[in-house]
PDB file of N, CA, C, O and CB in Angstrom:
ATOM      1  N   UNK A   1     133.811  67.674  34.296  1.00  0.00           N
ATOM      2  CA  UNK A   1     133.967  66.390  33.639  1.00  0.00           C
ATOM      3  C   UNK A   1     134.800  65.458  34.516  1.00  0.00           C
ATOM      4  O   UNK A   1     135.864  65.838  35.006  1.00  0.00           O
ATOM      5  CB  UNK A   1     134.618  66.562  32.254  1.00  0.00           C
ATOM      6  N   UNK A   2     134.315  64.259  34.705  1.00  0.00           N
ATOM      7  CA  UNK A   2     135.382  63.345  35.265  1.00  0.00           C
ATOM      8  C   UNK A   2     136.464  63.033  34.718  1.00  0.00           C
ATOM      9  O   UNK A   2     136.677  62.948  33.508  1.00  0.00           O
ATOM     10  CB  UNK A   2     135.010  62.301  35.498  1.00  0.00           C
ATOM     11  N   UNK A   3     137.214  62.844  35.614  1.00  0.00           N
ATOM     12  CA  UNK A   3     138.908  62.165  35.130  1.00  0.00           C
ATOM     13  C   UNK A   3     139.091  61.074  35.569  1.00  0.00           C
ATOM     14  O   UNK A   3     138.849  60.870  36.759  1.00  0.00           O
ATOM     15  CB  UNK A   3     140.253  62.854  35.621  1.00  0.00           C
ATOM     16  N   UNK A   4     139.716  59.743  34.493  1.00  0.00           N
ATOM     17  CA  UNK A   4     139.970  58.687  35.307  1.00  0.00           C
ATOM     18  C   UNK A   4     141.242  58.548  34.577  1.00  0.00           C
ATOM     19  O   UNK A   4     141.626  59.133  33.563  1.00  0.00           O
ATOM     20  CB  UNK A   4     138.910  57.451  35.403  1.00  0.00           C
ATOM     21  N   UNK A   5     141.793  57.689  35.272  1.00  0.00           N
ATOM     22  CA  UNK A   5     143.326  56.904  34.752  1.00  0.00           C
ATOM     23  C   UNK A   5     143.656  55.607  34.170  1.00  0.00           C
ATOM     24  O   UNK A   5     143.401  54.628  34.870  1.00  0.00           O
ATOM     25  CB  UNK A   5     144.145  56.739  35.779  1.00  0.00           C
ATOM     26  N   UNK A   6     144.246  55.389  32.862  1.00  0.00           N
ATOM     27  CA  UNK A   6     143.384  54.024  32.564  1.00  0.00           C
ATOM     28  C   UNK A   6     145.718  54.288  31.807  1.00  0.00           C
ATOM     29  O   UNK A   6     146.557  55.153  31.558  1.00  0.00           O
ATOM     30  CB  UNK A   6     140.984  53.892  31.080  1.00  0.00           C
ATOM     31  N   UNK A   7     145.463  52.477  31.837  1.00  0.00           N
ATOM     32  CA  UNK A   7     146.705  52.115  31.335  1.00  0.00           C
ATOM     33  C   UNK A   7     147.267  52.455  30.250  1.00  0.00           C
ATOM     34  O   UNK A   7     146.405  53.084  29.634  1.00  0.00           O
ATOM     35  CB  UNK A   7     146.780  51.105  31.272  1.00  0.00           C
ATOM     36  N   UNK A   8     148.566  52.400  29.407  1.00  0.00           N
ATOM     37  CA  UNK A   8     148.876  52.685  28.062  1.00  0.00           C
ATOM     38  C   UNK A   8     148.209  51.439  26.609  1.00  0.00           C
ATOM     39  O   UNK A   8     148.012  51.662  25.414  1.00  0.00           O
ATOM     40  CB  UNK A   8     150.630  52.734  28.197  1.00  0.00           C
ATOM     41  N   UNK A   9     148.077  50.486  27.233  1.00  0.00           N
ATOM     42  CA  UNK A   9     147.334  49.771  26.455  1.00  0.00           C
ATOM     43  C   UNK A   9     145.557  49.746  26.596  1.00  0.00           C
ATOM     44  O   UNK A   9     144.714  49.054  26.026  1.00  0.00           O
ATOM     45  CB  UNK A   9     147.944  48.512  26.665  1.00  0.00           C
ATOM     46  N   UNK A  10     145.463  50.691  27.491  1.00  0.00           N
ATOM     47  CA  UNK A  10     143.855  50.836  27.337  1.00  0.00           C
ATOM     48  C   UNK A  10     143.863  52.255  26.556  1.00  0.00           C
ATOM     49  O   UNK A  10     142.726  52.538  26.180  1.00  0.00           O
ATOM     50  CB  UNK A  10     142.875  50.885  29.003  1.00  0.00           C
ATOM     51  N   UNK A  11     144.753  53.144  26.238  1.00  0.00           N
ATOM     52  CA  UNK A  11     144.572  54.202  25.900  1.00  0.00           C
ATOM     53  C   UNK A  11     144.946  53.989  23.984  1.00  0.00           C
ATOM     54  O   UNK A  11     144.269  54.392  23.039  1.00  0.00           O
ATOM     55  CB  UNK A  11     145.490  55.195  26.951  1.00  0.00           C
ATOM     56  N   UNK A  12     146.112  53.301  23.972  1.00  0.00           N
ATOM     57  CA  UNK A  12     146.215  52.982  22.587  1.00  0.00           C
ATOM     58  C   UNK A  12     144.793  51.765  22.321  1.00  0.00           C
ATOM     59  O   UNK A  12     144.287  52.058  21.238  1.00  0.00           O
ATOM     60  CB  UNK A  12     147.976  52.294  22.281  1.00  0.00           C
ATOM     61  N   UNK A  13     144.174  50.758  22.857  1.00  0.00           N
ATOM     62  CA  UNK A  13     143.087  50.748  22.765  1.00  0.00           C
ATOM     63  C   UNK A  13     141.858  51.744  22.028  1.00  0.00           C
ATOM     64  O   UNK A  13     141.197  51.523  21.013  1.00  0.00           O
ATOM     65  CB  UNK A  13     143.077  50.604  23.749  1.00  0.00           C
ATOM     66  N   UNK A  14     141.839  52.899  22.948  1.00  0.00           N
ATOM     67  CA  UNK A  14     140.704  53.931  22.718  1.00  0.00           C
ATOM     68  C   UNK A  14     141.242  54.708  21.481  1.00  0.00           C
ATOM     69  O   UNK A  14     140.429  55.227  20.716  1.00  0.00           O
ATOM     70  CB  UNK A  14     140.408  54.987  24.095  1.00  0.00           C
ATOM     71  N   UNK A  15     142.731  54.820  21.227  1.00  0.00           N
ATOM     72  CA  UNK A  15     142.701  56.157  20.668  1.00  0.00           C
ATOM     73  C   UNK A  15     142.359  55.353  18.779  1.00  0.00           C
ATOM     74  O   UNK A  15     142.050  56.089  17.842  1.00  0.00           O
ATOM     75  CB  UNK A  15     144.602  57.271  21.090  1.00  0.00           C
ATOM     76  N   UNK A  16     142.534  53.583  18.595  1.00  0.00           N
ATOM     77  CA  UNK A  16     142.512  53.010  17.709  1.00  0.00           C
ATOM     78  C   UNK A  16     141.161  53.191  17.450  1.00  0.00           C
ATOM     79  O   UNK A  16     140.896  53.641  16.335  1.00  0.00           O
ATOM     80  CB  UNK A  16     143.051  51.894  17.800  1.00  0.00           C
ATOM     81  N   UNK A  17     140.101  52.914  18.320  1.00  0.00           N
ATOM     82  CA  UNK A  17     138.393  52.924  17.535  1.00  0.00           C
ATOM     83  C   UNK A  17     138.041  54.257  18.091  1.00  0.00           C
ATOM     84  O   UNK A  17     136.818  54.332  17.972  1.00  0.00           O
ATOM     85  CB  UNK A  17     137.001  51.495  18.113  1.00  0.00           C
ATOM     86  N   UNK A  18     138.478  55.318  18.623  1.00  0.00           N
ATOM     87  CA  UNK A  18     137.602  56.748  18.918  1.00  0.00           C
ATOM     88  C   UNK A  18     139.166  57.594  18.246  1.00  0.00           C
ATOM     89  O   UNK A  18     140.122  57.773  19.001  1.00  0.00           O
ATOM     90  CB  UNK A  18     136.963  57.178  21.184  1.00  0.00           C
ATOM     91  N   UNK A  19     139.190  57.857  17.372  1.00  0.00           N
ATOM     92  CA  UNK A  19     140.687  58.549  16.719  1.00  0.00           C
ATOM     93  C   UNK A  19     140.128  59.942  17.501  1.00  0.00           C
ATOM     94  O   UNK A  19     138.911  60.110  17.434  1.00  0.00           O
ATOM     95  CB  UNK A  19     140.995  58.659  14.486  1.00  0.00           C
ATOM     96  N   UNK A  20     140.792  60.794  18.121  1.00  0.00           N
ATOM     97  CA  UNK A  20     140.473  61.910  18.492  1.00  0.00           C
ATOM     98  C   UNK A  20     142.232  62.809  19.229  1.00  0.00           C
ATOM     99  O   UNK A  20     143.237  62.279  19.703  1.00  0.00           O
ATOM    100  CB  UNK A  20     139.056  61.542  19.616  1.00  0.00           C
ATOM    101  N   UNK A  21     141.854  64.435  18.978  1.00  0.00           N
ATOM    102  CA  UNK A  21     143.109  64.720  19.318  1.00  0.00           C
ATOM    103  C   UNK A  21     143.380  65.262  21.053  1.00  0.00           C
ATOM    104  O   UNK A  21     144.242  66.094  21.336  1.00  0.00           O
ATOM    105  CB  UNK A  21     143.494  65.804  18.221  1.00  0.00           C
ATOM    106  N   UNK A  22     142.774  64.828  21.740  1.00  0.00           N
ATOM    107  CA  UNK A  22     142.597  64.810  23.256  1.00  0.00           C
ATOM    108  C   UNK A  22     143.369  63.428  24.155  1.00  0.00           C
ATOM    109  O   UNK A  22     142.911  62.476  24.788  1.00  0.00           O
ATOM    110  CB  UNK A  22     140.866  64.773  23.482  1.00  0.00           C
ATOM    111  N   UNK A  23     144.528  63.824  23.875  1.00  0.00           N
ATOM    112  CA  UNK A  23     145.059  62.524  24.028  1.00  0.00           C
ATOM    113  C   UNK A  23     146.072  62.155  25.961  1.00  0.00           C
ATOM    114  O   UNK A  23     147.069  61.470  26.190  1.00  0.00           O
ATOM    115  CB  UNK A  23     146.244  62.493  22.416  1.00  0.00           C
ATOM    116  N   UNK A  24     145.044  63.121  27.063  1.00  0.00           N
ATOM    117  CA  UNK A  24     145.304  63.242  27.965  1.00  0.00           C
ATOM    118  C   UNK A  24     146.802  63.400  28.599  1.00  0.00           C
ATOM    119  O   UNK A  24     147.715  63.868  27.919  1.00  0.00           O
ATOM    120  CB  UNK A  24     144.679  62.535  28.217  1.00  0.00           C
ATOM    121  N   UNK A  25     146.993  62.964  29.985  1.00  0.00           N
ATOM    122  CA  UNK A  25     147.969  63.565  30.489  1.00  0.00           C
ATOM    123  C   UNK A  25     149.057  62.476  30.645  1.00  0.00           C
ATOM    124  O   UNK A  25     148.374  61.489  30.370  1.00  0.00           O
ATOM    125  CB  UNK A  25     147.561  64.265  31.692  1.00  0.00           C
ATOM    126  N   UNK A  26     150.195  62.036  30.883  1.00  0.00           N
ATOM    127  CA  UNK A  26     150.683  60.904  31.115  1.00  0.00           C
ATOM    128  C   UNK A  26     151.247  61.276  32.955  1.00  0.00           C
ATOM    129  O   UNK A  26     151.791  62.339  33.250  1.00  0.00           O
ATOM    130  CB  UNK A  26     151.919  60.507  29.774  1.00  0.00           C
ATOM    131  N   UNK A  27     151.059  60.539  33.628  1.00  0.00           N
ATOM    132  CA  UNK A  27     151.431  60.267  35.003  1.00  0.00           C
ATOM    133  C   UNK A  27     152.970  60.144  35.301  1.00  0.00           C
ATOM    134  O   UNK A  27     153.738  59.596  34.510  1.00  0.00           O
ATOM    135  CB  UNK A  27     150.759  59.009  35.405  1.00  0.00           C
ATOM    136  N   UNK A  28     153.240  60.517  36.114  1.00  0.00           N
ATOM    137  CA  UNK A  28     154.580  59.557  36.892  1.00  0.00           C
ATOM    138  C   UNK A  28     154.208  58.187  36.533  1.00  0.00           C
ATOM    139  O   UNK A  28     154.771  57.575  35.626  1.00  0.00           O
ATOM    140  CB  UNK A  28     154.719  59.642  38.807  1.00  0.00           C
ATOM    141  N   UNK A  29     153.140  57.646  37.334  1.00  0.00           N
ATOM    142  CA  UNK A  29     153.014  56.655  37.686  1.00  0.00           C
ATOM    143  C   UNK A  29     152.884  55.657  36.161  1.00  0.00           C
ATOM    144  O   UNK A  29     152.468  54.539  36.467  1.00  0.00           O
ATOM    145  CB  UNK A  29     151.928  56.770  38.713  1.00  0.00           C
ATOM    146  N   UNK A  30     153.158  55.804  34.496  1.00  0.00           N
ATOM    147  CA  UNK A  30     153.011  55.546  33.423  1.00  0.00           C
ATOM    148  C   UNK A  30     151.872  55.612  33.001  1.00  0.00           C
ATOM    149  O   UNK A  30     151.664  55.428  31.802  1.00  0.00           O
ATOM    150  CB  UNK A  30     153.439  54.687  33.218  1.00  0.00           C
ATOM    151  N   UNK A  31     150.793  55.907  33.925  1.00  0.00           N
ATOM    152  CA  UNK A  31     149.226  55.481  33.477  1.00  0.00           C
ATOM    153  C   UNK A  31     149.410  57.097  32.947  1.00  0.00           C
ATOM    154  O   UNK A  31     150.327  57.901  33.116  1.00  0.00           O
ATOM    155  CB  UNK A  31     147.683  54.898  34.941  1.00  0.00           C
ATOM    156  N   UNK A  32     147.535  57.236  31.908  1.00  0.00           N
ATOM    157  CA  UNK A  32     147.231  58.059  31.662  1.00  0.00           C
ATOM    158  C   UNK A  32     146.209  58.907  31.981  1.00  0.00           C
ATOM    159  O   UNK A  32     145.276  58.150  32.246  1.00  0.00           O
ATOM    160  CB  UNK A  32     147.335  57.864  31.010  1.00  0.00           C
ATOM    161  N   UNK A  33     145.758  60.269  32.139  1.00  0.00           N
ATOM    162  CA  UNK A  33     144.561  60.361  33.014  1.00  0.00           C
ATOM    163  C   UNK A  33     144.139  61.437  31.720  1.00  0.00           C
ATOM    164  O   UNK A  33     144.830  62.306  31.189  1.00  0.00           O
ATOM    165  CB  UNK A  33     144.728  60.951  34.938  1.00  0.00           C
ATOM    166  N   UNK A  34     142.497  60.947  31.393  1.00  0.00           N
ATOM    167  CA  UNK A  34     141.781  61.818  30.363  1.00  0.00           C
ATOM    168  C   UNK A  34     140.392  62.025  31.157  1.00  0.00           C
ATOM    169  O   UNK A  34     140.093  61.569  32.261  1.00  0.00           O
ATOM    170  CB  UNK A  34     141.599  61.036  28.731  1.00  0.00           C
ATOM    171  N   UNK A  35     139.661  62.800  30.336  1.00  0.00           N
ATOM    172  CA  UNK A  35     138.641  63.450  30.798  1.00  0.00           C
ATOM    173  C   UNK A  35     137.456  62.932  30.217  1.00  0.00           C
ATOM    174  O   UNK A  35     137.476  63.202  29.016  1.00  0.00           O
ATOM    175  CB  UNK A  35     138.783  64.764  30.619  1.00  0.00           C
ATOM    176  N   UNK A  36     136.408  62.294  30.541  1.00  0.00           N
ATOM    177  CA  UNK A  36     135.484  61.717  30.320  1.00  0.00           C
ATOM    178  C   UNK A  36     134.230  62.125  30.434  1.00  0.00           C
ATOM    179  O   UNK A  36     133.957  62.463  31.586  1.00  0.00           O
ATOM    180  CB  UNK A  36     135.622  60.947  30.773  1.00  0.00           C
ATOM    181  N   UNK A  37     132.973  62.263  29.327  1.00  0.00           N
ATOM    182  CA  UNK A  37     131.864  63.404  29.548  1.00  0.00           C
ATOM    183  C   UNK A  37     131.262  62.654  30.723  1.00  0.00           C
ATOM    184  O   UNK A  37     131.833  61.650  31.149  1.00  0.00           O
ATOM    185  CB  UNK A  37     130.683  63.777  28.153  1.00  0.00           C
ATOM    186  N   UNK A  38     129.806  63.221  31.423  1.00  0.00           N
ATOM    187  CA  UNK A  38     129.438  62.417  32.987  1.00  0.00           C
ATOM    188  C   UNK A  38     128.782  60.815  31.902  1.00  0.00           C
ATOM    189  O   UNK A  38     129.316  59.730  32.134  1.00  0.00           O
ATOM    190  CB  UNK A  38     127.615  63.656  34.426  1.00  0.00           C
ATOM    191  N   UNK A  39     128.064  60.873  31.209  1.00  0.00           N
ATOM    192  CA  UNK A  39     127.576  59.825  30.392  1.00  0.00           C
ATOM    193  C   UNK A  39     127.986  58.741  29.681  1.00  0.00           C
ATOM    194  O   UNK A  39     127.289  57.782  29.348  1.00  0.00           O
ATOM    195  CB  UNK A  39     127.159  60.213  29.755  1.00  0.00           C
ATOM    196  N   UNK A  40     129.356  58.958  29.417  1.00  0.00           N
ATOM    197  CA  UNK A  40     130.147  57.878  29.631  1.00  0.00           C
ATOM    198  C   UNK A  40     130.574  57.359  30.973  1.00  0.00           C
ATOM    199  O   UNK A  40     130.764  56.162  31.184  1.00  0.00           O
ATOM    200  CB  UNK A  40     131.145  58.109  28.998  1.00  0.00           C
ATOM    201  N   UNK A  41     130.706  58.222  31.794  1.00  0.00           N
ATOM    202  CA  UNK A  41     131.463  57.718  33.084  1.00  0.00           C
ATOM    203  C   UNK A  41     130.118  56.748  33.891  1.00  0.00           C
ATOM    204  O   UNK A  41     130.419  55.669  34.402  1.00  0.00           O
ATOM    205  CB  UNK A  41     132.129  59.324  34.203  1.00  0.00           C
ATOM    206  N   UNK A  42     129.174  57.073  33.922  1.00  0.00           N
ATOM    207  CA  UNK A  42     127.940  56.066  34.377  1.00  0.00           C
ATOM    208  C   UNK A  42     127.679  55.262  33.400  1.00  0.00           C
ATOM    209  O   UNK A  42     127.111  54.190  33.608  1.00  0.00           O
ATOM    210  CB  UNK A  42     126.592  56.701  34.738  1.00  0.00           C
ATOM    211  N   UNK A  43     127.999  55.597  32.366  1.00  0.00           N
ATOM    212  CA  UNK A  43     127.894  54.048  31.346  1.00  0.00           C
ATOM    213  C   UNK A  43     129.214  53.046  32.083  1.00  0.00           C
ATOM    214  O   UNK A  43     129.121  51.841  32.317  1.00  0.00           O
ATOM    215  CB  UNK A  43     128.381  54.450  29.117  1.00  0.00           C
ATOM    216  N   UNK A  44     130.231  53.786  32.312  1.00  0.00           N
ATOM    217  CA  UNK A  44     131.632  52.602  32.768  1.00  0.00           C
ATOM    218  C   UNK A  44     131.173  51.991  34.401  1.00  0.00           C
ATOM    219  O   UNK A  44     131.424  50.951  35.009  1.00  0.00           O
ATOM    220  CB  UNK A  44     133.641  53.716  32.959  1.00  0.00           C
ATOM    221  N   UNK A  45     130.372  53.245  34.718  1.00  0.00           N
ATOM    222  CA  UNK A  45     130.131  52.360  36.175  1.00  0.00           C
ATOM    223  C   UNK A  45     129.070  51.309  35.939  1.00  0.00           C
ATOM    224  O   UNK A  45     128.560  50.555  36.768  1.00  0.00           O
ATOM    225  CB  UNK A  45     129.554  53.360  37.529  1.00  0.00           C
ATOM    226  N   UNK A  46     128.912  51.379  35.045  1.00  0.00           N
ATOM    227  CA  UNK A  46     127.185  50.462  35.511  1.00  0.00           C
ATOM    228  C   UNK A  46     127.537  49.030  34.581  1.00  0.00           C
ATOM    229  O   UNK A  46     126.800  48.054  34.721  1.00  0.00           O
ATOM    230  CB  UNK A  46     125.129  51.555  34.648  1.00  0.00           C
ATOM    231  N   UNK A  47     128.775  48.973  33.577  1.00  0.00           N
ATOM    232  CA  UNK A  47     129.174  48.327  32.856  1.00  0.00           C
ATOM    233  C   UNK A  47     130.584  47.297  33.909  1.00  0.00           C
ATOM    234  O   UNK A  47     130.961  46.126  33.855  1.00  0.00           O
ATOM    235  CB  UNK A  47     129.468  49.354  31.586  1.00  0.00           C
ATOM    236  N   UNK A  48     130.885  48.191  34.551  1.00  0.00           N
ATOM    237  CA  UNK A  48     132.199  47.343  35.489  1.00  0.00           C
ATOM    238  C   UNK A  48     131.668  46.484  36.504  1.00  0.00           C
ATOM    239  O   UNK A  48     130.832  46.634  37.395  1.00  0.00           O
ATOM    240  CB  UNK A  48     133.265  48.392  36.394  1.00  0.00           C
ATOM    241  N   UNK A  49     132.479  45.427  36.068  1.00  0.00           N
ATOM    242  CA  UNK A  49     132.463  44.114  37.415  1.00  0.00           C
ATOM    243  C   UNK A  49     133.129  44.623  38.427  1.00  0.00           C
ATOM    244  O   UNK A  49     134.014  45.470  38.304  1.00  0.00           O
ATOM    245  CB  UNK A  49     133.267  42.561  37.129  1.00  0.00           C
ATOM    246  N   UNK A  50     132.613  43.975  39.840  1.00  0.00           N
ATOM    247  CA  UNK A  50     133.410  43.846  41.184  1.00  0.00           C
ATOM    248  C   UNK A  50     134.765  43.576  40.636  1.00  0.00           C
ATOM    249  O   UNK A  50     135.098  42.637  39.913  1.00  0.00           O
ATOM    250  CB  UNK A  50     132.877  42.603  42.268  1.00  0.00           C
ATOM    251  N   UNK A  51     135.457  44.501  41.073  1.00  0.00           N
ATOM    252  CA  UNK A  51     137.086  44.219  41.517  1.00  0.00           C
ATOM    253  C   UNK A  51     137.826  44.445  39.886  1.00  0.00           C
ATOM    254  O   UNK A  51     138.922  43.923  39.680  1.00  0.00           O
ATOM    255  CB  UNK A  51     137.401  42.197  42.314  1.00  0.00           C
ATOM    256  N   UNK A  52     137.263  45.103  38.984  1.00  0.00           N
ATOM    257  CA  UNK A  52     137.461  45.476  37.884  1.00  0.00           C
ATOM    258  C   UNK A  52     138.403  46.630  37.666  1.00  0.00           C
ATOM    259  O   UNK A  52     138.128  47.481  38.512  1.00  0.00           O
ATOM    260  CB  UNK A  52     136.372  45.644  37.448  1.00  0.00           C
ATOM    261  N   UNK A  53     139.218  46.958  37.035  1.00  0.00           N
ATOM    262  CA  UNK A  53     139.450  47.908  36.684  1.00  0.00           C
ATOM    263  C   UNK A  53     138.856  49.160  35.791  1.00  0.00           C
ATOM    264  O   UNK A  53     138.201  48.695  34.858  1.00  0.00           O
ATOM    265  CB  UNK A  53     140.141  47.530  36.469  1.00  0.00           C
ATOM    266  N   UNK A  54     138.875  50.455  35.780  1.00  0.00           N
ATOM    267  CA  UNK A  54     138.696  50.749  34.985  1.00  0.00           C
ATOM    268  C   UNK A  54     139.175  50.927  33.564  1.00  0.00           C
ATOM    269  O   UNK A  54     138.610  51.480  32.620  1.00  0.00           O
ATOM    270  CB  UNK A  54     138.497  51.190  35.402  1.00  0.00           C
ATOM    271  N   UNK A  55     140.332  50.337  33.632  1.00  0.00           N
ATOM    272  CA  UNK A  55     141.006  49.901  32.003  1.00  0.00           C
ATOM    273  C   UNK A  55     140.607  48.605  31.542  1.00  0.00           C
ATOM    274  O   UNK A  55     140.344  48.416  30.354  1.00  0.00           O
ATOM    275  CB  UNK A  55     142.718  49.794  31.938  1.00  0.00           C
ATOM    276  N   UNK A  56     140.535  47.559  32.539  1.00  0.00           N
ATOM    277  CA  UNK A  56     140.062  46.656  32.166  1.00  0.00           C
ATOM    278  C   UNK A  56     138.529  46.491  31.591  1.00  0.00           C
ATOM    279  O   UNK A  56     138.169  45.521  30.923  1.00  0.00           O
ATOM    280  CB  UNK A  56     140.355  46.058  33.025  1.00  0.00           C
ATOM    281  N   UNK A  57     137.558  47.762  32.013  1.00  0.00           N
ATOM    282  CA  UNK A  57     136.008  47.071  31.633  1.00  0.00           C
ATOM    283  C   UNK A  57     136.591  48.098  30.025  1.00  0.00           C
ATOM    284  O   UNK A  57     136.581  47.455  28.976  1.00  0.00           O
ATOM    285  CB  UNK A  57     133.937  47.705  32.979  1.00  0.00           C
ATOM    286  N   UNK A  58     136.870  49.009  29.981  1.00  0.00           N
ATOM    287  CA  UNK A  58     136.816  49.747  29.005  1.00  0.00           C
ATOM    288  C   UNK A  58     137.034  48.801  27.740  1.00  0.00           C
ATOM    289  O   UNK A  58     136.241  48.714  26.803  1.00  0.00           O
ATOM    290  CB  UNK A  58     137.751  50.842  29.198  1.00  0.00           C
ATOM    291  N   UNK A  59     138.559  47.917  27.897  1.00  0.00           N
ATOM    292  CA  UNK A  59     139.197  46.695  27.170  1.00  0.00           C
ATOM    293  C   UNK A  59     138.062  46.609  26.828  1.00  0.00           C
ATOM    294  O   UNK A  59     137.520  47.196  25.891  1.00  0.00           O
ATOM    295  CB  UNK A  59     139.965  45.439  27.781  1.00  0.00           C
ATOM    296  N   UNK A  60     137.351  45.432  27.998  1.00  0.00           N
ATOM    297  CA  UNK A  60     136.236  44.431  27.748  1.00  0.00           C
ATOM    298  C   UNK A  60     135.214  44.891  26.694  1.00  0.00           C
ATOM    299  O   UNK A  60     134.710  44.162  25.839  1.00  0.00           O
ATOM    300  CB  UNK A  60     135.473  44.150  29.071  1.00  0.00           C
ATOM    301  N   UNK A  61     134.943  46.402  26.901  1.00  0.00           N
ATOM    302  CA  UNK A  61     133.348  46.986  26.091  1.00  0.00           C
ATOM    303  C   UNK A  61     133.932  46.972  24.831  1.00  0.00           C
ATOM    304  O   UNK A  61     133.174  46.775  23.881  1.00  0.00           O
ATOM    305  CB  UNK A  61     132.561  48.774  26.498  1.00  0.00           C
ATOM    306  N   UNK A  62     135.291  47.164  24.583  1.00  0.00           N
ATOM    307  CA  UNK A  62     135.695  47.691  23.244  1.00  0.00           C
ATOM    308  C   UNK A  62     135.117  46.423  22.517  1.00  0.00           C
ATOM    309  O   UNK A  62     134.087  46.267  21.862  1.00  0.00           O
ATOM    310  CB  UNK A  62     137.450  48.054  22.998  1.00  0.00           C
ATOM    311  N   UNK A  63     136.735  45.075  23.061  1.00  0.00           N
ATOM    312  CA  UNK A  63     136.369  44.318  22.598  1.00  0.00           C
ATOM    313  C   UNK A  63     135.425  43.500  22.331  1.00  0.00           C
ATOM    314  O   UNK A  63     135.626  42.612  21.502  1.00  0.00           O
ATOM    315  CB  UNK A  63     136.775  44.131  22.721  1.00  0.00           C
ATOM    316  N   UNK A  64     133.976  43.647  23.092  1.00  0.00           N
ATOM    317  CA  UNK A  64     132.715  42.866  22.745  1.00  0.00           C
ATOM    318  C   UNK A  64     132.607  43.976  21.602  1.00  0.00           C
ATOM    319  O   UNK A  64     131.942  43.632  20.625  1.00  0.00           O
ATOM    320  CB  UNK A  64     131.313  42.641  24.032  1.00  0.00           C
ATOM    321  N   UNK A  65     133.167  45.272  21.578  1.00  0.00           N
ATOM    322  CA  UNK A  65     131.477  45.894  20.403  1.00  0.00           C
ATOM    323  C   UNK A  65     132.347  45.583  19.069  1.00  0.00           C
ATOM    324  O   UNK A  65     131.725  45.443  18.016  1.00  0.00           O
ATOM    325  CB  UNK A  65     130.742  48.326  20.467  1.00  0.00           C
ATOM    326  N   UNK A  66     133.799  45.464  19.070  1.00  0.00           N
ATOM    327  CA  UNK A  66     134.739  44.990  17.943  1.00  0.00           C
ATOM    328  C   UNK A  66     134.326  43.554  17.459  1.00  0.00           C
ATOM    329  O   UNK A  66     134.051  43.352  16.276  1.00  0.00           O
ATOM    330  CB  UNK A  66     136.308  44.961  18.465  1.00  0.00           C
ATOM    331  N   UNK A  67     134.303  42.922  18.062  1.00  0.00           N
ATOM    332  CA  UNK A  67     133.642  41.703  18.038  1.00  0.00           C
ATOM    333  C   UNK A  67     132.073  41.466  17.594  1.00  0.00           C
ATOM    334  O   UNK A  67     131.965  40.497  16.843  1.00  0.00           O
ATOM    335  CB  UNK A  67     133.802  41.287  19.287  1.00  0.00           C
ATOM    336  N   UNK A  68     131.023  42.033  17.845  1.00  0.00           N
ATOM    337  CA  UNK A  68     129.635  42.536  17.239  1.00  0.00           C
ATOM    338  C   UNK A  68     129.858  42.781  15.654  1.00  0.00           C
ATOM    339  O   UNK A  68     129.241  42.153  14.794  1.00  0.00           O
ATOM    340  CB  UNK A  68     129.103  44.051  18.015  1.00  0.00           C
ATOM    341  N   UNK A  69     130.793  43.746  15.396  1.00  0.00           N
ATOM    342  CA  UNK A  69     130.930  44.328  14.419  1.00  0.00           C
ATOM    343  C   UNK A  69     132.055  43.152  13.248  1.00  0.00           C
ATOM    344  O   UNK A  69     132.453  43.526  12.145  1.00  0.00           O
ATOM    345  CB  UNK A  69     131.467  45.841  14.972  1.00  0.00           C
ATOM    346  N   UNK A  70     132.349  41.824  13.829  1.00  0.00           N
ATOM    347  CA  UNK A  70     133.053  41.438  13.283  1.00  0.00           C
ATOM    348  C   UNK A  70     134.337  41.920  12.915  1.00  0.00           C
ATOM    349  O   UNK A  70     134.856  41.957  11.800  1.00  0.00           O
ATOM    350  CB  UNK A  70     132.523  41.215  12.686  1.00  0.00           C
ATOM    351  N   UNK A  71     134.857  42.356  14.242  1.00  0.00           N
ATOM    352  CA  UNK A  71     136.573  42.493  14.030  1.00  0.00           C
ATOM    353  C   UNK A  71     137.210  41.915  14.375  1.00  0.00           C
ATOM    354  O   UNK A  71     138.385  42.269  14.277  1.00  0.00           O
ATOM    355  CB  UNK A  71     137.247  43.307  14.349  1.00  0.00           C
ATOM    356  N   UNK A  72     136.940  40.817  14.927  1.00  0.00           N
ATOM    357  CA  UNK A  72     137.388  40.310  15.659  1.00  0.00           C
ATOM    358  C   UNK A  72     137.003  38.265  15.543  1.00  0.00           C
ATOM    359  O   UNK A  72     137.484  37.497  16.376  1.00  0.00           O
ATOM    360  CB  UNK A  72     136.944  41.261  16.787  1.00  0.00           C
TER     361      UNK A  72
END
């Protein structure tokens, strides 16, 4: 499974609309690093802009599908 590292506000992000008890590793560096099935991880690549982060597209997908759904 891939691992990526995504910020504390991309992770309280995820853990608000995917509630789950896999709540990865925390870094030195403050970021967090979780484990991602391969099918999400080519959904994030194919979804991220040039020069994007990967916390940042994650943000972005949440908030468009929160937004779809009228949460926003």
């Amino acid at each position: 499974m891939p691992e990526i590292e995504i910020t504390d506000e991309c992770r309280a992000l995820i853990a608000a609309e995917f509630p789950s008890d896999d709540t990865g590793q925390r870094l030195a560096s403050g970021k967090w690093q979780i484990q991602i099935d391969e099918v999400t991880w080519q959904m994030l690549h194919k979804a991220r802009r040039p020069g994007e982060s990967v916390s940042d597209c994650i943000i972005r997908v949440i908030i468009i599908i929160q937004h779809k759904r009228g949460l926003l």
